[in-house]
C-alpha positions as CSV (number, residue, x, y, z in Angstrom):
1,X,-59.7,85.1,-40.8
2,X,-56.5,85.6,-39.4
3,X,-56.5,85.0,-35.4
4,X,-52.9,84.9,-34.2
5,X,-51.2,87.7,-32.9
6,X,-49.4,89.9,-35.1
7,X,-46.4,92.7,-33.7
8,X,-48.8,95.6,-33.7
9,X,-50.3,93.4,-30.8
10,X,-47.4,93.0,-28.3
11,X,-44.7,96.2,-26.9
12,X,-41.4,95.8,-28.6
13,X,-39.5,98.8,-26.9
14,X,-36.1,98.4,-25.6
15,X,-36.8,94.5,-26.6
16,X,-34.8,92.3,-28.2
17,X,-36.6,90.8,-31.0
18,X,-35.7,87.7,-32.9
19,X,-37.0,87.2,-36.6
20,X,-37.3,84.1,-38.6
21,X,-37.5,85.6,-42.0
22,X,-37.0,83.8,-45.3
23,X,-33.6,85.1,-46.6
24,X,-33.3,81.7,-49.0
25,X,-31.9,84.0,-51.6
26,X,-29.7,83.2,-54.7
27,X,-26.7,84.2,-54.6
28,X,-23.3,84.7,-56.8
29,X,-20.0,85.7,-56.1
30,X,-21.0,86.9,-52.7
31,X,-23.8,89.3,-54.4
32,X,-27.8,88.9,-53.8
33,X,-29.1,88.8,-57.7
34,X,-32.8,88.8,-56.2
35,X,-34.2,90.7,-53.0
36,X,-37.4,89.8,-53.4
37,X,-37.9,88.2,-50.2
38,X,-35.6,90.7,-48.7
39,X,-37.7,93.4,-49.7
40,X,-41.2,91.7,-48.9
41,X,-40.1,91.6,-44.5
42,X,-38.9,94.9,-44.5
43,X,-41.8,96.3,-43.3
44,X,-42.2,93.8,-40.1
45,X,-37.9,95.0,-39.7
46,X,-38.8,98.5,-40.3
47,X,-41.7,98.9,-37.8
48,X,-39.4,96.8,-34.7
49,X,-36.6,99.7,-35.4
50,X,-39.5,102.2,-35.3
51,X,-41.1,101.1,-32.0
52,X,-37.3,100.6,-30.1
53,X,-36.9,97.2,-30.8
54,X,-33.2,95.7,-31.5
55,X,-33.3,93.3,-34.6
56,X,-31.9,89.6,-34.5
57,X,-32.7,88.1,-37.9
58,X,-31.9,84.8,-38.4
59,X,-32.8,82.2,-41.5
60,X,-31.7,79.4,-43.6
61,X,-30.0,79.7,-47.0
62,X,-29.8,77.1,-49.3
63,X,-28.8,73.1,-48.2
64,X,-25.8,72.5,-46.6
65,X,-24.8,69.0,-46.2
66,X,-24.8,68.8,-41.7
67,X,-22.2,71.6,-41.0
68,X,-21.0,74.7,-41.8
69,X,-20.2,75.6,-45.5
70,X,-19.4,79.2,-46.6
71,X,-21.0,78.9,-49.8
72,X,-24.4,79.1,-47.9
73,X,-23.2,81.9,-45.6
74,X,-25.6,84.8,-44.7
75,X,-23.0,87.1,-44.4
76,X,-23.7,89.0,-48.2
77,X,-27.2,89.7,-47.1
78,X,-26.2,91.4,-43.8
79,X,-24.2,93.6,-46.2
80,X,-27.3,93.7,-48.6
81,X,-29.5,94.7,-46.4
82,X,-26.9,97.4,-44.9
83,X,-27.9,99.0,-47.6
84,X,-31.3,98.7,-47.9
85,X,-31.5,100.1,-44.4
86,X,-28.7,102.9,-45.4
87,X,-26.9,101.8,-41.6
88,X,-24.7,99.1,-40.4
89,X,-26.2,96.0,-40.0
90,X,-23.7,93.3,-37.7
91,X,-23.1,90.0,-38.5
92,X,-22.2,86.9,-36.4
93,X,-21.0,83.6,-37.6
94,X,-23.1,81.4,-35.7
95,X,-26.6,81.7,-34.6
96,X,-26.6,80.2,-31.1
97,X,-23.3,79.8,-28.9
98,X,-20.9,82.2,-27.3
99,X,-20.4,84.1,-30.5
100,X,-24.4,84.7,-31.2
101,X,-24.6,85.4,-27.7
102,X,-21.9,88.2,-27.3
103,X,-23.3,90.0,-30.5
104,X,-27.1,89.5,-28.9
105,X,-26.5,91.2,-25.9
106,X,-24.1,94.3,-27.1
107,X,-27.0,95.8,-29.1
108,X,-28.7,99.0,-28.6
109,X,-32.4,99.9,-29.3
110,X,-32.4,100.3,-33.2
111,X,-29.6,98.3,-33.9
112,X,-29.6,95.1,-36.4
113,X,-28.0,91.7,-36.4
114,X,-27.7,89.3,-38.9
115,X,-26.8,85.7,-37.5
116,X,-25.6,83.1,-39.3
117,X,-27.9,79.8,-41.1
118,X,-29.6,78.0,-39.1
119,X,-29.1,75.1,-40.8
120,X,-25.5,74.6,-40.0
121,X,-26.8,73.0,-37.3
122,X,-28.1,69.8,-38.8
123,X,-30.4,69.4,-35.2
124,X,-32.4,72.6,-36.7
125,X,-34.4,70.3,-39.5
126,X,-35.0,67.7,-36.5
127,X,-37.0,70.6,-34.5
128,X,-34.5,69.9,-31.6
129,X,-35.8,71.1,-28.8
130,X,-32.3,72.3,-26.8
131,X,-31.7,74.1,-30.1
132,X,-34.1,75.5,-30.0
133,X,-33.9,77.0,-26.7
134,X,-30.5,78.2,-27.6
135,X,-32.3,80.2,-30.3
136,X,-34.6,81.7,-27.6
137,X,-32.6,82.5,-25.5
138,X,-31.1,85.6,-27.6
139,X,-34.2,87.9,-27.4
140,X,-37.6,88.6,-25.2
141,X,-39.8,88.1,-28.1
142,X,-40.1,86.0,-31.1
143,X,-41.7,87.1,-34.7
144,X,-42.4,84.5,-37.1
145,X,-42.2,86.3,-40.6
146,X,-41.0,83.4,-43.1
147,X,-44.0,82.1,-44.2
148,X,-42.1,80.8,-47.2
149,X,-40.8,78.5,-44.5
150,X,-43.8,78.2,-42.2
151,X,-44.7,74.8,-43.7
152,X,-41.8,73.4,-42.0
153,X,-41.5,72.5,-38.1
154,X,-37.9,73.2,-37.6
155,X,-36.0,74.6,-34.7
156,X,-36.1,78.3,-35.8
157,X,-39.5,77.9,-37.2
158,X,-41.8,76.1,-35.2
159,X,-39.2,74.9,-31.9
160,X,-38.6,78.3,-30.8
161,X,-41.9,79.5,-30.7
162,X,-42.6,77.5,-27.1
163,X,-40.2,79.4,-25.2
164,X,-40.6,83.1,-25.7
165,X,-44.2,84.9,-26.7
166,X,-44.2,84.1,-30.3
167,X,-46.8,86.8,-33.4
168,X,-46.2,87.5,-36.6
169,X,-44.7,89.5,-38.8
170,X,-46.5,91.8,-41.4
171,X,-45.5,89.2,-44.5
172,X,-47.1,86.3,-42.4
173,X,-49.8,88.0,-41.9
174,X,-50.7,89.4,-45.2
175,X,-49.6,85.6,-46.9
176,X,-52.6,84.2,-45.0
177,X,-55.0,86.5,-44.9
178,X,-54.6,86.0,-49.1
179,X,-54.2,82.7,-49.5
180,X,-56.7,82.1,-46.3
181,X,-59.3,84.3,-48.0
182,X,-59.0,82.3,-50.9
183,X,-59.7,79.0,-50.0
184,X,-62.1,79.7,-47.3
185,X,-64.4,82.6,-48.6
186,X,-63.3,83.3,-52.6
187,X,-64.9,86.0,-54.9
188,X,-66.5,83.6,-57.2
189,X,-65.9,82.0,-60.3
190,X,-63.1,80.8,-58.0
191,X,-60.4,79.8,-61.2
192,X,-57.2,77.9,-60.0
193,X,-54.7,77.8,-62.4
194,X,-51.9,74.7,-61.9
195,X,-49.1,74.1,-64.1
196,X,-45.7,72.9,-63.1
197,X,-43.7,69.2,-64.0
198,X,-45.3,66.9,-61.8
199,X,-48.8,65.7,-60.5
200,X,-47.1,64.0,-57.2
201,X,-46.2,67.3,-55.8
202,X,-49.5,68.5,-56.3
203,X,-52.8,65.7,-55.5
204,X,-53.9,66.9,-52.2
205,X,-54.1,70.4,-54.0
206,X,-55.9,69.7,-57.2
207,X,-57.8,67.3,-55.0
208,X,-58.8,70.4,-52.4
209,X,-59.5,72.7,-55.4
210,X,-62.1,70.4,-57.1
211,X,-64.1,70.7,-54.3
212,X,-63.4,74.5,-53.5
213,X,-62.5,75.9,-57.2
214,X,-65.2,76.9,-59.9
215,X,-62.6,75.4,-62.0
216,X,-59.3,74.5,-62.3
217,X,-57.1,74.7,-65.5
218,X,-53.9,72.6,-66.0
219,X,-51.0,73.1,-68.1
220,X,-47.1,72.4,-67.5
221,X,-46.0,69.3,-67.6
222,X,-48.5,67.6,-65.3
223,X,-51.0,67.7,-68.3
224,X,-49.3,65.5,-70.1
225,X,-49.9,62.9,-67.6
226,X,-53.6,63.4,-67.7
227,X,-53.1,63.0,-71.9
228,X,-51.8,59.7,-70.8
229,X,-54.4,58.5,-68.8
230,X,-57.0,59.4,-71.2
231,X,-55.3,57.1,-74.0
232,X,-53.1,59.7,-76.3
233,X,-49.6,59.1,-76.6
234,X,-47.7,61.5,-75.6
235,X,-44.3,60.7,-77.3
236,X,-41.2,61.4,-75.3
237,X,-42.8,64.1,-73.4
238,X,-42.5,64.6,-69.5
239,X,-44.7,61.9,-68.2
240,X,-45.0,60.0,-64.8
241,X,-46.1,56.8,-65.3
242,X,-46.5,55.8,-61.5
243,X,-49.4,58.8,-61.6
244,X,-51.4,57.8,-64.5
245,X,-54.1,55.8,-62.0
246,X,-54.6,58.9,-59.6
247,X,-54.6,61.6,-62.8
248,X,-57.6,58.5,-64.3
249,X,-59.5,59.2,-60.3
250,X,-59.0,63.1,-60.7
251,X,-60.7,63.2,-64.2
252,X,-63.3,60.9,-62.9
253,X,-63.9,63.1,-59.7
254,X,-63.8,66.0,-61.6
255,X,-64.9,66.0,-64.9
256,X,-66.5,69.4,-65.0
257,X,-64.6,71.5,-62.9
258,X,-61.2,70.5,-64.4
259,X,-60.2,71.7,-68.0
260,X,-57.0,70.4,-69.8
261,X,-55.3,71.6,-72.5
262,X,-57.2,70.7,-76.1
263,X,-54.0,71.9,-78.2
264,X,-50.2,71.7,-77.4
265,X,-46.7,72.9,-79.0
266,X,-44.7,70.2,-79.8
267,X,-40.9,70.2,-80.3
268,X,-38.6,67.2,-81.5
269,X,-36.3,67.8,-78.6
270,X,-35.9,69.3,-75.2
271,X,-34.0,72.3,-76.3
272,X,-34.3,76.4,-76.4
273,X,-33.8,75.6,-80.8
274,X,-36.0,73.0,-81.0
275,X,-38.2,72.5,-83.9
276,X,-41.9,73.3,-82.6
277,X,-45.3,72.6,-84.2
278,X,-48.6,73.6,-82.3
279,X,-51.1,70.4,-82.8
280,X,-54.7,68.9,-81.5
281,X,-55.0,66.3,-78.8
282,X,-53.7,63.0,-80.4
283,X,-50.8,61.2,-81.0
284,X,-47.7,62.8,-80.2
285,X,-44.3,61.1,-82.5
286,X,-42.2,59.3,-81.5
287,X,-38.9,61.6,-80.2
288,X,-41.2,64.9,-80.1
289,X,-42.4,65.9,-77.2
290,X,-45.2,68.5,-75.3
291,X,-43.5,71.8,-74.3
292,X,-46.5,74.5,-74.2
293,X,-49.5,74.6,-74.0
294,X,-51.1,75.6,-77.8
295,X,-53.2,78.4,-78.8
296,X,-56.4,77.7,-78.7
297,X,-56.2,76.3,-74.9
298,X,-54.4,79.9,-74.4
299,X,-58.1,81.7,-75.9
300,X,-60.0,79.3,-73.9
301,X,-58.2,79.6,-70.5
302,X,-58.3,83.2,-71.2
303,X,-62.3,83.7,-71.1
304,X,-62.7,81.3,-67.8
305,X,-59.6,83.9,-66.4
306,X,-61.8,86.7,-67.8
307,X,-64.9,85.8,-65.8
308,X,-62.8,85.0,-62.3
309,X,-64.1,86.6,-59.1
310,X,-60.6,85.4,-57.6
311,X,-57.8,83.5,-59.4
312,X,-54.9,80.9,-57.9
313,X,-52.1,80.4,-60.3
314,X,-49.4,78.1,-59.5
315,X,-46.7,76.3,-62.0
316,X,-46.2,77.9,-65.7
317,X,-48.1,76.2,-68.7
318,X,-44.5,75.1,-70.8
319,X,-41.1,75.4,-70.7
320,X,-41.2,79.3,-69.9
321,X,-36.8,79.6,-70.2
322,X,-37.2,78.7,-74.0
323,X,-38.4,81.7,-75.6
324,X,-40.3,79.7,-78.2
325,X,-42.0,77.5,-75.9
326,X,-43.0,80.3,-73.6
327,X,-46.0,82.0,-75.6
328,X,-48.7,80.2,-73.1
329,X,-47.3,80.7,-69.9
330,X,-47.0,84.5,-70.8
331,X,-50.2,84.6,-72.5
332,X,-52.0,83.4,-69.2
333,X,-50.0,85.9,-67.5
334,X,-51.3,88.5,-69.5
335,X,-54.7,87.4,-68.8
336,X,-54.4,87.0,-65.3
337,X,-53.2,90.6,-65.3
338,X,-55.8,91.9,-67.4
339,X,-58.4,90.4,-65.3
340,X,-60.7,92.3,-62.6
341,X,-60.3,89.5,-59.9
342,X,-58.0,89.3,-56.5
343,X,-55.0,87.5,-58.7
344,X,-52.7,85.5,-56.1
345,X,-49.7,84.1,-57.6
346,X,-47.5,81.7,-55.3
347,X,-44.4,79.3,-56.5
348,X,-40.8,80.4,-57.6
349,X,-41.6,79.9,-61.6
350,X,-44.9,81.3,-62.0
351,X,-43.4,84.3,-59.6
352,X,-40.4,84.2,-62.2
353,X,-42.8,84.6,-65.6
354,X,-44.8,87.6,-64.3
355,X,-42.0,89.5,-63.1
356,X,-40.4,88.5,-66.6
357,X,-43.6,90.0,-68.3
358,X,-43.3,93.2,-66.5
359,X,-46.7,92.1,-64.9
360,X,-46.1,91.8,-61.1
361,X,-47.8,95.7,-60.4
362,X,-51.0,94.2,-62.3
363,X,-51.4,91.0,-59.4
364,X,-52.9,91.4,-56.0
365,X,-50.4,89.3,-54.4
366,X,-47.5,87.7,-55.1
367,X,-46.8,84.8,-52.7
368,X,-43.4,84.3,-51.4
369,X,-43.8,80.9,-50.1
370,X,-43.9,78.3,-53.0
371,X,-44.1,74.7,-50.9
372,X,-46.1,76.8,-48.0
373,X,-48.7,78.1,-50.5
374,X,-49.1,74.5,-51.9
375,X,-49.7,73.4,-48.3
376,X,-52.7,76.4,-47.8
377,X,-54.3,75.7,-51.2
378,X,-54.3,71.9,-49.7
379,X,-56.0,72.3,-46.8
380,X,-52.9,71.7,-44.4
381,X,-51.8,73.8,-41.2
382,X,-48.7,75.5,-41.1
383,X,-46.4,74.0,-38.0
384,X,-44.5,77.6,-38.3
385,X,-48.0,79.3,-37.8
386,X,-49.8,77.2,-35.4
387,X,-47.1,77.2,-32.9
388,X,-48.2,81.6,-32.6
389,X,-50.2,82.7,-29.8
390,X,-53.9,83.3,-30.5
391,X,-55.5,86.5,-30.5
């Protein structure tokens, strides 16, 4: 399934080996409060230092507004991962120019360098080509091991790739082969679980999954879009009107395949103390509104989860950061868990509500990549992928 090359596939001694990892981490008062995505590429960073590579890594953080801004600076995660690695890791406040350059060529075999965001340069999201080059020009080999960012063709992602060899990383690599695996060759019932706000984000992929999915379950806000279409009122709940004719086409296309909610928990305002009652499909009051997904859709998403040869969650089921509105997003959690089937799990909230659960050691694989997950369960290529060689 996977056919680009990966590092196990190229020699990395006495190279200088630049990384595009995704370092996109939060961040307060100049400490990293999760490492996730730290952690998941040290093992592409721990096998270069291994083989006598030197490490540039180099990512994005956050969105800063066409320049420079220190509240988006990598620096704390060159001290974080300092000491991950239990050694110095260097730092340099740009990541092309004089200063990357000087910093590039003083290191050793074994060494590590952390260079500043690439998107201080605003030609990085425009895939400039010069920039690019700049990039290259700082090592003899390229690994691509963001996949959280390989939906994007930027500079660092996609533009570099053309002028130095270009593989994988181990994270790449293991993000594919999963979500690859998934969509091309599943252990059936193939369930896809989608949940989240907002249909938009998500047609070409509940459109793909009809056709690929045994079936697909929907919660989150986006259901309540679907209530709409089929003729409840769905009082002040999250709703998006301009949806309502391609959520009427999705039901129509895939009546069997697709199962909605047939109970919700209602409250009579958007708020952690809100009032909540659990009710059928109907009319929802005026002022209340759909934040969870009820009970009984919780014991009937749970047997279709119980029979999966492979499950695909993405988005939770409710409003997960109210503790009373978050008993079916950890429910399904619990059932995903409890399952026998290869469990994938991709998107920041859904990542969020199994590591809240204490779940994450029960899942086969917890994506990194929320928008380039999406992208894989549509169908798309990856520009950060495509542009690595072939095996």
């Amino acid at each position: 399934m996977f056919n680009k090359k990966s590092v196990t596939d190229i020699d990395v001694k006495g190279k200088r080996v630049l990384v595009r990892v995704d370092y996109n981490v939060p961040i307060k008062d100049d400490k990293i409060t999760d490492d996730t995505r730290i952690v998941a590429a040290m093992p592409t960073l721990e096998y270069l230092l291994e083989h006598g590579a030197a490490v540039i890594l180099f990512s994005h953080l956050g969105r800063p507004k066409g320049g420079p801004d220190p509240k988006y600076s990598l620096k704390p995660v060159a001290a974080h991962l300092s000491g991950l690695l239990g050694k110095p890791v260097a730092f340099a406040n740009d990541c092309v120019g004089p200063v990357a350059e000087a910093a590039s060529k003083a290191l050793k075999p074994g060494d590590v360098l952390v260079l500043e965001n690439t998107r201080f340069h605003p030609e990085e999201e425009k895939n400039d080509a010069e920039l690019a080059k700049k990039m290259a020009s700082l090592a003899d080999i390229y690994v691509n091991d963001a996949f959280g960012s390989a939906h994007r063709a930027h500079a660092s992602t996609e533009g570099v790739a053309h002028f130095l060899p270009a593989v994988a990383g181990f994270l790449m690599e293991k993000e594919i082969q999963y979500l690859g695996q998934a969509i091309a060759n599943p252990k059936r019932p193939f369930v896809a679980i989608l949940g989240g706000a907002k249909i938009s984000d998500k047609i070409g992929v509940i459109r793909n999954l009809l056709i690929k999915a045994d079936h697909v379950l929907i919660g989150g806000g986006m259901a309540n879009t679907f209530f709409k279409a089929q003729g409840f009122k769905v009082g002040d709940s999250l709703c998006e009107e301009e949806a309502l004719e391609t959520a009427h086409q999705l039901l129509q296309s895939g009546t069997s395949r697709l199962h909605l909610p047939t109970d919700v928990v209602i409250g009579d305002r958007f708020d952690a103390e809100a009032e909540k009652k659990v009710m059928g499909l109907g009319n929802v009051p005026d002022g209340w509104r759909i934040l969870d997904i009820g009970p009984e859709s919780v014991a009937s998403f749970g047997k279709t989860i119980a029979g999966a040869g492979t499950i695909v969650w993405n988005g939770p089921m409710g409003v997960f950061e109210f503790p009373r509105f978050a008993e079916g997003t950890f429910e399904i959690a619990k059932a995903v868990a409890a399952s026998q089937a290869v469990s994938i799990i991709g998107g920041g909230d859904s990542v969020a509500a199994i590591n809240q659960a204490g779940l994450a050691n029960e899942i086969t694989h917890i994506s990194t990549g929320g928008g380039a997950s999406l992208e894989m369960l549509e169908g798309l290529d990856l520009p950060g992928l495509v542009a690595l060689q072939d095996k």
